[in-house]
C-alpha positions in Angstrom: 29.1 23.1 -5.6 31.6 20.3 -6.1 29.5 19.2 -9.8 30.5 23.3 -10.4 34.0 23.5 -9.5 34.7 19.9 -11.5 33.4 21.7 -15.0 35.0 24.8 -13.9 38.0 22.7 -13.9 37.5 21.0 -16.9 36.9 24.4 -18.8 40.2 25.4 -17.5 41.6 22.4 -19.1 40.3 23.5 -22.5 41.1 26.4 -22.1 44.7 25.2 -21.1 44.5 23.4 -24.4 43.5 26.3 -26.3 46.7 28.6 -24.8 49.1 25.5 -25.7 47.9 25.3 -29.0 48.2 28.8 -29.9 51.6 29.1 -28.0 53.0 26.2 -30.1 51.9 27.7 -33.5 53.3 31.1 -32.8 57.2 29.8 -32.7 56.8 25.9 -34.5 54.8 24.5 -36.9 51.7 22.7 -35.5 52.9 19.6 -37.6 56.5 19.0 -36.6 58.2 15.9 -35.8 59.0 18.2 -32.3 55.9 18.7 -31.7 54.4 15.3 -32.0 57.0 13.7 -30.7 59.0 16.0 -27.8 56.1 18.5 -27.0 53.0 15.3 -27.1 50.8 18.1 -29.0 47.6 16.8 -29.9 47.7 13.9 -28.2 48.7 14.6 -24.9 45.9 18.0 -25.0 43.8 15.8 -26.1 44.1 13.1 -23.2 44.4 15.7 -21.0 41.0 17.6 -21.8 39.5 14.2 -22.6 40.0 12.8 -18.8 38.8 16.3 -17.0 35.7 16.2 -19.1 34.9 12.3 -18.3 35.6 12.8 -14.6 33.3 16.1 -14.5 31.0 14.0 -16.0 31.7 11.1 -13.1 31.4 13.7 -10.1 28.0 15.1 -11.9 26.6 11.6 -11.1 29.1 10.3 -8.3 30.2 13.7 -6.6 32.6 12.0 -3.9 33.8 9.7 -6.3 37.3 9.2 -6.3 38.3 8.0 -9.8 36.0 11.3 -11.5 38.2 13.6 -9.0 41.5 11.5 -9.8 40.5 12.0 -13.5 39.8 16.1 -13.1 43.2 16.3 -11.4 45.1 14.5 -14.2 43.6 16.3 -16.9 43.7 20.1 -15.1 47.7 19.3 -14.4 48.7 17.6 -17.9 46.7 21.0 -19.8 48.4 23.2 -17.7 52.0 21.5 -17.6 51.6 21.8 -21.3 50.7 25.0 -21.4 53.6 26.3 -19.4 56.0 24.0 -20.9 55.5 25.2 -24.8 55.3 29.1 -23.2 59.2 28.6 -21.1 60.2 26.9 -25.1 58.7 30.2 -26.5 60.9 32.3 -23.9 63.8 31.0 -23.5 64.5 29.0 -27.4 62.2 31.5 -29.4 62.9 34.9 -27.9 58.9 34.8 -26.8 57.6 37.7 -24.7 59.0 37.7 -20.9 62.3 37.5 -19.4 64.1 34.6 -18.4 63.4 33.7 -15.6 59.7 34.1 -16.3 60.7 30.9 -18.8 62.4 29.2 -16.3 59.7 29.3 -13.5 57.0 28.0 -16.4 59.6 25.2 -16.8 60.5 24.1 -13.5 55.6 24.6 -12.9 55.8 22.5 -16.0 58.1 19.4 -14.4 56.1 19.6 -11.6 52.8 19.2 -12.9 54.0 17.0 -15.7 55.2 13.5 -16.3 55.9 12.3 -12.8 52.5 13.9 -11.3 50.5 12.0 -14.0 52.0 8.7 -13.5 51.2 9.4 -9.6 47.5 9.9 -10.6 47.3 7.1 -13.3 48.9 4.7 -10.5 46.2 5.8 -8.3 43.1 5.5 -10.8 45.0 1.8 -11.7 44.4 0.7 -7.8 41.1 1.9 -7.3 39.3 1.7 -10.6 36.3 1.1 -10.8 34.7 1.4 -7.4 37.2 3.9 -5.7 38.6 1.4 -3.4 42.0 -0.6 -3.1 41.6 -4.6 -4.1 42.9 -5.2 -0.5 44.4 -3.6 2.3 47.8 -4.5 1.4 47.5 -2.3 -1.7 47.6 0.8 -0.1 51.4 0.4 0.8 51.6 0.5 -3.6 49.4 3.7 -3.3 51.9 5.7 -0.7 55.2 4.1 -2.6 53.7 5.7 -5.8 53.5 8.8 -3.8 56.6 9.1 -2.1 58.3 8.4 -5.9 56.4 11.9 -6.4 57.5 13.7 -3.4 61.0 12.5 -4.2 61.3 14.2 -8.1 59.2 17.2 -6.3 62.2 17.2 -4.2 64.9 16.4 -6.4 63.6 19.0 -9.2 63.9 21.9 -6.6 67.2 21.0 -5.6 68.2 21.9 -9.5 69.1 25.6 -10.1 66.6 27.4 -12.2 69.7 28.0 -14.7 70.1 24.9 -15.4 66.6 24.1 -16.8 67.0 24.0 -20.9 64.0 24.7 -23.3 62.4 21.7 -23.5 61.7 21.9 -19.9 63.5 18.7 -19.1 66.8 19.0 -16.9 70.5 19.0 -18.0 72.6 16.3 -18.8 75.0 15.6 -16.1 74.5 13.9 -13.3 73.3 16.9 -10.2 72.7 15.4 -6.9 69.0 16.8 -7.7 68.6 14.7 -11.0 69.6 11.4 -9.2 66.9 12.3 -6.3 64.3 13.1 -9.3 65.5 10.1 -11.2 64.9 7.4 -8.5 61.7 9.2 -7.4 60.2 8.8 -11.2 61.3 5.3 -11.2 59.8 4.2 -7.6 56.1 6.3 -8.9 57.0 4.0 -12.3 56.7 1.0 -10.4 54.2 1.7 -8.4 52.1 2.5 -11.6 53.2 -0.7 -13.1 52.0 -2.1 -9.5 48.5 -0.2 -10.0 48.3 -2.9 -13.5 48.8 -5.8 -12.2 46.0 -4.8 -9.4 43.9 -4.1 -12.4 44.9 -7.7 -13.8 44.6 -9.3 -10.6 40.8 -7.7 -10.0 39.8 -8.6 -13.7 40.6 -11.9 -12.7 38.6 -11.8 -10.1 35.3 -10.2 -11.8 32.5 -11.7 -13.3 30.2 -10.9 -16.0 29.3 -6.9 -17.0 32.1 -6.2 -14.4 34.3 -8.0 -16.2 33.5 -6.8 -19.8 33.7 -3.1 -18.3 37.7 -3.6 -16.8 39.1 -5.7 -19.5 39.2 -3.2 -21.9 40.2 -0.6 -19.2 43.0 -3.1 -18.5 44.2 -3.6 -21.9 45.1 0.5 -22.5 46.6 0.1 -18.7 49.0 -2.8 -20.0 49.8 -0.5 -23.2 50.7 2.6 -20.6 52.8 0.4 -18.7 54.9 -0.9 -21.5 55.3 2.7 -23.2 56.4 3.4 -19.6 59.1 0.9 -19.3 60.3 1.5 -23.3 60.7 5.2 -22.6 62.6 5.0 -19.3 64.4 2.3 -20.8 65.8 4.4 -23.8 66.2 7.3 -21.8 68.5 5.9 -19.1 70.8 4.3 -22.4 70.6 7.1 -24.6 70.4 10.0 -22.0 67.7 12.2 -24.0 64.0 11.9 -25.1 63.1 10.9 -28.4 60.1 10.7 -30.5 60.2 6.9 -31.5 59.6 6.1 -27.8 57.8 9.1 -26.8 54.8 8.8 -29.1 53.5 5.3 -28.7 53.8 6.4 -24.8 51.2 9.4 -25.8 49.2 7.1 -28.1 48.9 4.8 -24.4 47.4 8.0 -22.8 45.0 8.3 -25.5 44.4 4.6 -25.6 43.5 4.7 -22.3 40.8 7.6 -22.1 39.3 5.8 -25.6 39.2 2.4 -23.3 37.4 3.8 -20.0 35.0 5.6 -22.9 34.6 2.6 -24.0 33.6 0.8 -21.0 31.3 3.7 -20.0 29.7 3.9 -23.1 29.0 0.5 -24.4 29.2 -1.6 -21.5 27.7 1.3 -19.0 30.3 1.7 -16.6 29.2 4.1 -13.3 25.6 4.4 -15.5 26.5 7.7 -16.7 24.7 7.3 -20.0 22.4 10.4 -20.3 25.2 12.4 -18.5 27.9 11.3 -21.3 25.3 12.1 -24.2 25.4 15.5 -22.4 29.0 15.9 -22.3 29.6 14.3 -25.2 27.8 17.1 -27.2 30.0 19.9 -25.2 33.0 18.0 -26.2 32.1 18.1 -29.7 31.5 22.0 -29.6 34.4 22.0 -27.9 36.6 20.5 -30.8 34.5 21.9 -33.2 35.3 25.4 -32.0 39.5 24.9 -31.2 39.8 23.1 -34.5 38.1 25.7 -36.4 39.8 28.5 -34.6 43.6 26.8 -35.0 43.0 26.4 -38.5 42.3 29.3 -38.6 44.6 30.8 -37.2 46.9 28.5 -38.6 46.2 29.4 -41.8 46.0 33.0 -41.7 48.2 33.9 -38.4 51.3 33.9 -40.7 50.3 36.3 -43.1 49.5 39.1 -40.7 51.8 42.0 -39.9 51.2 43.3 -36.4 50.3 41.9 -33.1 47.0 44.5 -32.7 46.0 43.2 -36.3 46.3 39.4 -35.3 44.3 40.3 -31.7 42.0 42.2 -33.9 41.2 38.8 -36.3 41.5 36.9 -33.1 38.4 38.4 -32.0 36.7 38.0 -35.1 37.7 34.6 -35.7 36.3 33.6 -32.4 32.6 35.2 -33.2 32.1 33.8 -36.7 33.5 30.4 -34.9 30.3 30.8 -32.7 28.1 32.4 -35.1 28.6 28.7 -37.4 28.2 26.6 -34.5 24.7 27.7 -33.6 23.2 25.9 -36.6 25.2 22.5 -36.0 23.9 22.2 -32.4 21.1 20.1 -33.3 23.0 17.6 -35.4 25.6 17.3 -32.6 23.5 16.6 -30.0 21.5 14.1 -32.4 25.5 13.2 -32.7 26.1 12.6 -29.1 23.1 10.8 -28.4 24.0 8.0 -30.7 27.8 8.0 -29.8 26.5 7.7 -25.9 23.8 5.2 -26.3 24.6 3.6 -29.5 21.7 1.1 -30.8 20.4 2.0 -27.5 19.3 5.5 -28.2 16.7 3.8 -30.2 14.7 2.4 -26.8 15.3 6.3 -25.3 13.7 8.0 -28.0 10.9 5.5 -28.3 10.5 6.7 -24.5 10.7 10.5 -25.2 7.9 10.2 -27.8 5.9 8.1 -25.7 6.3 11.0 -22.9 5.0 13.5 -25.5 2.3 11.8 -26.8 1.2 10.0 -23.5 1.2 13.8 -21.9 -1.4 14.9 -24.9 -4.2 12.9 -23.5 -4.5 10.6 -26.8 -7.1 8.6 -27.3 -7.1 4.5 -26.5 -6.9 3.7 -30.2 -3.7 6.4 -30.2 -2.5 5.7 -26.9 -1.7 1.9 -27.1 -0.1 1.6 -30.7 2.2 4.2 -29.0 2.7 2.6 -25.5 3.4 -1.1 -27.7 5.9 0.4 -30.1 7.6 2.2 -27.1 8.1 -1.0 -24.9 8.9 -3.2 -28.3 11.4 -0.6 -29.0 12.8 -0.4 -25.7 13.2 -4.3 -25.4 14.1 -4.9 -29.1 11.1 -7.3 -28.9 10.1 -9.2 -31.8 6.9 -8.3 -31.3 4.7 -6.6 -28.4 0.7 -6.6 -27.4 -1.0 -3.6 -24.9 -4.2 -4.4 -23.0 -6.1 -2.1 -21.6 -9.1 -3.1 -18.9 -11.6 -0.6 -18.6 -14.3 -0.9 -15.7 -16.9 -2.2 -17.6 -15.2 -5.0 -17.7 -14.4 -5.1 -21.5 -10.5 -5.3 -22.5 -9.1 -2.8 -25.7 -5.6 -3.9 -27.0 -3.1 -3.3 -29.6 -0.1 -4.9 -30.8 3.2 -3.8 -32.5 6.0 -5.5 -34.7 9.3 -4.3 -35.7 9.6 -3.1 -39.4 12.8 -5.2 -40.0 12.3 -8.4 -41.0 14.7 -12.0 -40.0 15.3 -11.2 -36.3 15.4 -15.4 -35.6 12.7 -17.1 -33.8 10.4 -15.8 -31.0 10.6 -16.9 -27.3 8.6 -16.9 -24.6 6.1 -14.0 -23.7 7.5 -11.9 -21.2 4.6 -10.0 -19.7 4.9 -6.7 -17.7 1.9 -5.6 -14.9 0.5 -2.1 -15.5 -0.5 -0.7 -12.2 -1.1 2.3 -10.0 -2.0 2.6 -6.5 -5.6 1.4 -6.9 -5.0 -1.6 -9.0 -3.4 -2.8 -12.5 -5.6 -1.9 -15.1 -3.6 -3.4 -17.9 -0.4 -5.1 -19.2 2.3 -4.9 -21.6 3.6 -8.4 -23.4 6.8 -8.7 -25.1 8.2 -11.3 -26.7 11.7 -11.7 -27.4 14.0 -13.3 -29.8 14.5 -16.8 -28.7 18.2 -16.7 -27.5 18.1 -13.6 -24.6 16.4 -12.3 -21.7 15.7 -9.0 -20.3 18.6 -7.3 -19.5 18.9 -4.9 -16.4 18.4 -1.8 -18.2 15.9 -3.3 -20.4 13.7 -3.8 -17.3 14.3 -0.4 -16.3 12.7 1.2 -20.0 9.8 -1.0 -19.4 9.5 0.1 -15.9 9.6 3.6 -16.7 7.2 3.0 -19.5 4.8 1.0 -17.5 4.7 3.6 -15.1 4.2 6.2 -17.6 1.4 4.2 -19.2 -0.1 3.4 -15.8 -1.1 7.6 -15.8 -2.3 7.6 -19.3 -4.6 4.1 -18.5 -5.8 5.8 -15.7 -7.2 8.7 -17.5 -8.5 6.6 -20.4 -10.6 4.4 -17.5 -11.6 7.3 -15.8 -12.9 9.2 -19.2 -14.6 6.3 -20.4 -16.4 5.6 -17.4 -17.1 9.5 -17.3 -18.2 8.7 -20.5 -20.8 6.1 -19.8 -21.8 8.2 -16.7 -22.9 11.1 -18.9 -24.5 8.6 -21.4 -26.6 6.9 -18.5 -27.5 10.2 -17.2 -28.6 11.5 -20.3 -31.0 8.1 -20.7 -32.2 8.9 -17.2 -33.1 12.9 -17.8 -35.1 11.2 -21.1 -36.5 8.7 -18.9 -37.6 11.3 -16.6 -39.0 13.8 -19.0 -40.7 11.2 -21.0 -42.5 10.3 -17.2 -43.0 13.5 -16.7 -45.0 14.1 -19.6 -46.9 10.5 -18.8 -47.8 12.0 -15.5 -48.8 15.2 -16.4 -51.8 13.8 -19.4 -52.7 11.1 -17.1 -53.3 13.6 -14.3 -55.5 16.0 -17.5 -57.0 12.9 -18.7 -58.2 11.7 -14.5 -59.4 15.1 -13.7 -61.5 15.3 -17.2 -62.5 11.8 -16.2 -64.1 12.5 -13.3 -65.6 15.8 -14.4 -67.5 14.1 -17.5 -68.2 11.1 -14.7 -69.4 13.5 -12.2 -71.6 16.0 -14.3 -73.6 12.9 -15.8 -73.8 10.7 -12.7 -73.9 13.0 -9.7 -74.8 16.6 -10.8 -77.5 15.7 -13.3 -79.2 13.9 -10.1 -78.3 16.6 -8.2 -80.2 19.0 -10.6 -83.3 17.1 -10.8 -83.2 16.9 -6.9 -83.1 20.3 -6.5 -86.0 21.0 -9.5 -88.0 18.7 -7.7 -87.5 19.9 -4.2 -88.6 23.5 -5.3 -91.6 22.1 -7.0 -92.6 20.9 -3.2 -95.8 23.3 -1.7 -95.4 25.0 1.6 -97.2 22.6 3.5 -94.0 19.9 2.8 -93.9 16.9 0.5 -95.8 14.1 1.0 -94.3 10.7 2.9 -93.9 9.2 -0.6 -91.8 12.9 -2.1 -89.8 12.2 0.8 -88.6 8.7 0.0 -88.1 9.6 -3.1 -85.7 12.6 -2.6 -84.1 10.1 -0.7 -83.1 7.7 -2.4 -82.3 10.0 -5.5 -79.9 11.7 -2.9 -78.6 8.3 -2.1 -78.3 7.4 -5.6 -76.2 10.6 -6.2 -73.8 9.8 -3.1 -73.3 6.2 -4.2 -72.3 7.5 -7.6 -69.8 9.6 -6.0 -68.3 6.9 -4.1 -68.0 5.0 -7.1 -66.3 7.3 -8.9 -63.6 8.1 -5.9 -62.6 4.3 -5.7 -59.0 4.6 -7.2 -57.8 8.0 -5.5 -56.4 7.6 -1.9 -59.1 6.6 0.9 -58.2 7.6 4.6 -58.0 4.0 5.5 -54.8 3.4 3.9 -53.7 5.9 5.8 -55.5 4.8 9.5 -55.1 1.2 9.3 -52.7 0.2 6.6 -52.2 -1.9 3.1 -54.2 -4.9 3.7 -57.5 -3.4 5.5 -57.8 -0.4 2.4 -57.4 -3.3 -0.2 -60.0 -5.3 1.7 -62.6 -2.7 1.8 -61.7 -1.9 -2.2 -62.1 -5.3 -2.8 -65.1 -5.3 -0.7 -67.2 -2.6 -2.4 -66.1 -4.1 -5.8 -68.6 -7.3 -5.0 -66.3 -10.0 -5.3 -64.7 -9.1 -8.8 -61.3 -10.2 -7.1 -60.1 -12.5 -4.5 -57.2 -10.9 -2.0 -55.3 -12.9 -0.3 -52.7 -10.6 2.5 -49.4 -13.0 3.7 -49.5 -12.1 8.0 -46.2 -11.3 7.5 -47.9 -8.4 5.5 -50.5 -7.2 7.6 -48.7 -7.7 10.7 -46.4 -4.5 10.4 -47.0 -1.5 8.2 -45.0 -0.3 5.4 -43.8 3.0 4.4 -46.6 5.5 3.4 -45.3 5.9 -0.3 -44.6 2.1 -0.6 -47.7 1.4 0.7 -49.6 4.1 -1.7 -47.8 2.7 -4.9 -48.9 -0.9 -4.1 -52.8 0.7 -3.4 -52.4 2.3 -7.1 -51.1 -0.8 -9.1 -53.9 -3.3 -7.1 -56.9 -0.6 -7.4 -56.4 0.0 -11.2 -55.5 -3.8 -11.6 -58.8 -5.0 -10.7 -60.4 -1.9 -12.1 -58.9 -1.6 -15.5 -57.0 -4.8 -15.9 -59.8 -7.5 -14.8 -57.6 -8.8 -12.1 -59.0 -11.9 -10.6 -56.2 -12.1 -7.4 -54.6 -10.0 -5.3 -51.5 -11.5 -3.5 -49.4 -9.7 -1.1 -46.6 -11.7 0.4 -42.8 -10.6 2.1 -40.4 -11.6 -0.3 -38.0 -14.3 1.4 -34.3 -12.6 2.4 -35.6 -9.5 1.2 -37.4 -6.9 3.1 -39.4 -6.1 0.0 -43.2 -6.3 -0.5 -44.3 -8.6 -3.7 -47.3 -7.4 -5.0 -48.8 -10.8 -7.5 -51.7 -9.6 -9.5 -52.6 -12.7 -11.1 -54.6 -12.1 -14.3 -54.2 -8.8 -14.9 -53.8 -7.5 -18.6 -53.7 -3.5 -18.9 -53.2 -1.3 -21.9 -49.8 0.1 -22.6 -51.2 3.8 -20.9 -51.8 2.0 -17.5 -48.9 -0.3 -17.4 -46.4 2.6 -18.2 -48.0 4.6 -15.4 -47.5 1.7 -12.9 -43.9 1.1 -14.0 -43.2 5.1 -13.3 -44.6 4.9 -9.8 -42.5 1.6 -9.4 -39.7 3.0 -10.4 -39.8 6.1 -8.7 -39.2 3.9 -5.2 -36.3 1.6 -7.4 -39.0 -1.7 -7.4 -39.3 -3.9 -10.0 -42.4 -4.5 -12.3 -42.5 -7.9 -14.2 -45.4 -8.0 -17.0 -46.1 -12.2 -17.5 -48.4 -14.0 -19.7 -49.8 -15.1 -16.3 -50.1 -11.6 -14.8 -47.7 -9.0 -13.3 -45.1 -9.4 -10.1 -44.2 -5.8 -8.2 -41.5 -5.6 -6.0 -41.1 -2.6 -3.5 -38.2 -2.3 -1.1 -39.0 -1.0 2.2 -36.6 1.3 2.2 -37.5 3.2 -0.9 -35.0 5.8 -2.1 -36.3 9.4 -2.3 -37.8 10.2 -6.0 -38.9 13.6 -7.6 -41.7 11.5 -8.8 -44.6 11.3 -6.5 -46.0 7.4 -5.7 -49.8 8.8 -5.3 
């Protein structure tokens, strides 16, 4: 509410402006030693609209803020003193439209918003600039003199019979009881306002460092009022009248002195108001662009018009093509203000505003960190400027930028600048600056902002590169699988037309010849010697069986474990391998699939491999099984088909020149991929 009524304010101001300027034009000529000199036109609108736009722009940041409120208040007043003063010149010199008194009323509005008022203010904004606060208690009693000075002309202007007010709003020449009253009350508010500059003086003194740059040149247009002061009254009480050789360099003061605290809010960032001034410095410039084009004109062409409906008729004409050719300068002015309000410093902002674009495109790392190292170099006016970025695999990408100019002096230290987010840095910015400076305070800001801003885009790069190597490991792992599955599905074809070819040839064709011979036998029975022989070829049949059922999985790994179903393998194999079981093995039993993958890898180790030990041992600080098959040298078929079942329960399978080492966790994660 308060940031609304300051620019409503302020609009009123121009607006104030506008009414003066067209008032002034319709009875005197725009460039008339009068109206620089008497009326204060431009230079007076100008500080006056100048000041309500600055302090709207102070309360938009500050909104309690007294000097942006001080500022409105002088700028609202002067426009509208002005205002009323050229339209009571119009009425009562020019024969303007209104009656008399209607003149006289604007006049006696005009004196009391005028001169005196402003020097109140400006005595005010002298005592408390730039923090809103008096130097010292003692200061305030300069503060209520400057105010009573007021109260006094208030008084001593209404003691003064509306008749007696001339055109140029400014009271008669003899002596009244009112004019004395009015006189001493301008003098005690001039005092006090050249009280109000020597506070400034006295607290410039006092300051140090960017304080001190900011009020000295604040103080300097504050000396420049003061003297203007003093030479105006001066004349005035010797020669009894205003006149324009005093009365301009006292407007040039006012003008001064807006230029001065733009000055100190501008370049030397005075109440930080640096995006807000870019802001209002584009409005402004509408703003003159529009009254100058519609004074001139109306300037121009106003004279040569017959009729008051045909000049309202133009008026309203003018005022749309005046808006009409503004629309395609707005770029240019804003470009305009953003280089009058930051000055070699909009370069830094920019660089920050394309950063911001491009960072919010999701570039990628070889786009993102040329961009994030010209952005901080820029922002820092580094001589030069390196990005790293560290991505989780531990591996570090980086770029590095270097300004375009050449001759910037020698390079200083590196100045480097953290990158982080809430779970960790994960990179940094390096600057490195021109041998003679530092950082400065705003300077750490940019790169503050810009690390942040990076810190986002890092995070996203990190998080798609390791996405990235996710899918890639997952798609090795899918291959991985489907080239196992494949293995496991021929070597499951290839063992069951194994044992069909090993069973038709060893156990059926005995089987066959058993059963030709045992029909061949008479009724009476076979003989003792048939007998033994049908036997032993039944014998010979179920021994071949056995044989060929060695490698699937017996019922004694089951019942009794690891080390007693290797033992009788090893056993019926007649010595072909010696086993050798750790007790820490045989003394507890593993899981069944653990225990099933290391029956697999010994069974077709001896069998296909020519294994000539079997050691099974706990592996120390592990609770894994080591399976050490020591001599064992299988084709690539068999060894793939051990590594899949290894694999499938996350072991490890080392193929020496010695033999192979197997190691199986106990607690084997679960696997599509059967271990038996």
């Amino acid at each position: 509410m308060t940031r609304a009524v300051a620019w409503t304010l302020a609009l009123v101001s121009a607006l104030a402006v506008i009414g003066d300027t067209l008032i002034v034009s319709a009875y005197s000529s725009l460039w008339s030693l009068d109206t620089f000199g008497i009326h204060g036109w431009p230079f007076v609108d100008f500080a006056g609209i100048s000041c309500s736009i600055l302090g709207a722009v102070i309360v938009m940041t500050y909104r309690r803020h007294l000097i942006g409120w001080l500022l409105v208040v002088i700028g609202i007043t002067t426009s509208i003193s002005l205002v009323l003063e050229s339209y009571s010149t119009w009425v009562i010199d020019e024969g303007g439209p209104g009656s008399t008194s209607d003149g006289q009323l604007a006049a006696c509005v005009s004196l009391a918003l005028g001169g005196p008022f402003a020097l109140t203010i400006l005595g005010l904004v002298f005592l408390t600039v730039p923090a809103g606060r008096v130097l010292s208690p003692r200061w305030r009693a300069v503060a209520w003199a400057s105010c009573v000075g007021y109260a006094l002309s208030l008084v001593g202007l209404f003691m003064i019979p509306p008749a007696e007010i001339v055109s140029k709003a400014d009271v008669t020449a003899s002596m009244s009881p009112g004019e004395v009253v009015s006189s001493i009350g301008i003098t005690l508010t001039a005092l006090a306002l050249l009280a109000g500059v020597a506070s400034m003086v006295v607290r410039l003194r006092r300051s140090q460092g960017e304080a001190r740059q900011q009020l000295r040149w604040v103080v300097t247009a504050a000396i420049f009022v003061g003297l203007a002061l003093v030479t105006i009254l001066s004349t005035q009480s010797i020669t009894g009248r205003q006149s324009p050789a005093t009365s301009i360099p006292l407007y040039l003061s006012y003008v001064a002195l807006i230029a001065s605290i733009a000055i100190s809010v501008l370049r030397f960032r005075l109440y930080d108001l640096d995006i807000i001034i870019s802001r209002a410095v584009a409005l402004a410039c509408a703003t003159a662009f529009v009254t100058a084009a519609y004074v001139v004109v109306v300037v121009a062409v106003g004279d040569r018009l017959d009729g008051e409906a045909e000049s309202f008729g133009l008026s309203l004409v003018i005022t749309a093509i005046v808006s009409l050719a503004f629309q395609p300068l707005r770029r240019w002015v804003v470009r305009l203000a953003d280089r009058l309000a930051y000055g070699p410093r909009a370069q830094p902002y920019d660089a920050l505003a394309a950063f911001s674009r491009r960072a919010g495109e999701s570039p990628a790392p070889h786009e993102l960190l040329p961009a994030v190292a010209e952005a901080a170099g820029l922002a820092a006016s580094a001589v030069e400027s390196d990005v790293r970025l560290h991505l989780p695999d531990g591996v570090q990408r980086s770029a590095s930028w270097t300004p375009r100019a050449s001759g910037r002096g020698t390079a200083g230290d590196w100045v480097e600048i953290p990158v982080a987010d809430r779970a960790g840095e994960v990179g940094t910015i390096r600057l490195r600056l021109p041998a003679t400076r530092n950082l400065r305070r705003q300077e750490e800001r940019l790169l503050s902002d810009i690390a942040d801003q990076a810190a986002v885009a890092f995070r996203n790069v990190r998080l798609e590169v390791a996405l990235g190597a996710h899918v890639q490991q997952l798609h090795q792992q899918t291959e991985e699988l489907t080239s196992s599955r494949g293995r496991l599905i021929r070597a499951s074809d290839s063992e069951r037309h194994r044992l069909e070819v090993a069973i038709a040839d060893d156990v059926l064709s005995r089987l066959r010849d058993l059963r030709a011979a045992l029909a061949a036998v008479p009724d009476s029975g076979p003989t003792p010697e048939q007998a033994g022989a049908f036997v032993t070829d039944a014998t010979t049949a179920l021994e071949s069986l056995r044989d060929l059922t060695k490698g699937l999985h017996p019922t004694l790994l089951t019942r009794s474990g690891l080390a007693s179903a290797l033992g009788s393998y090893v056993g019926r194999s007649e010595g072909v391998a010696a086993l050798v079981v750790e007790p820490a093995v045989s003394a507890a039993r593993w899981p069944d699939r653990v225990e099933a993958a290391a029956y697999f890898c010994c069974t077709h180790a001896i069998a296909d491999g020519g294994a000539t030990s079997v050691t099974l041992r706990v592996v120390p600080g592990a609770d894994s099984l080591e399976v050490d098959l020591t001599g064992a040298d299988l084709d690539a078929e068999v060894l793939q088909s051990m590594v899949d079942r290894v694999d499938a329960l996350r072991g490890s399978l080392e193929d020496g020149p010695n033999g192979i080492v197997i190691q199986l966790p106990r607690e084997a994660e679960r696997s599509a991929v059967p271990a038996s």
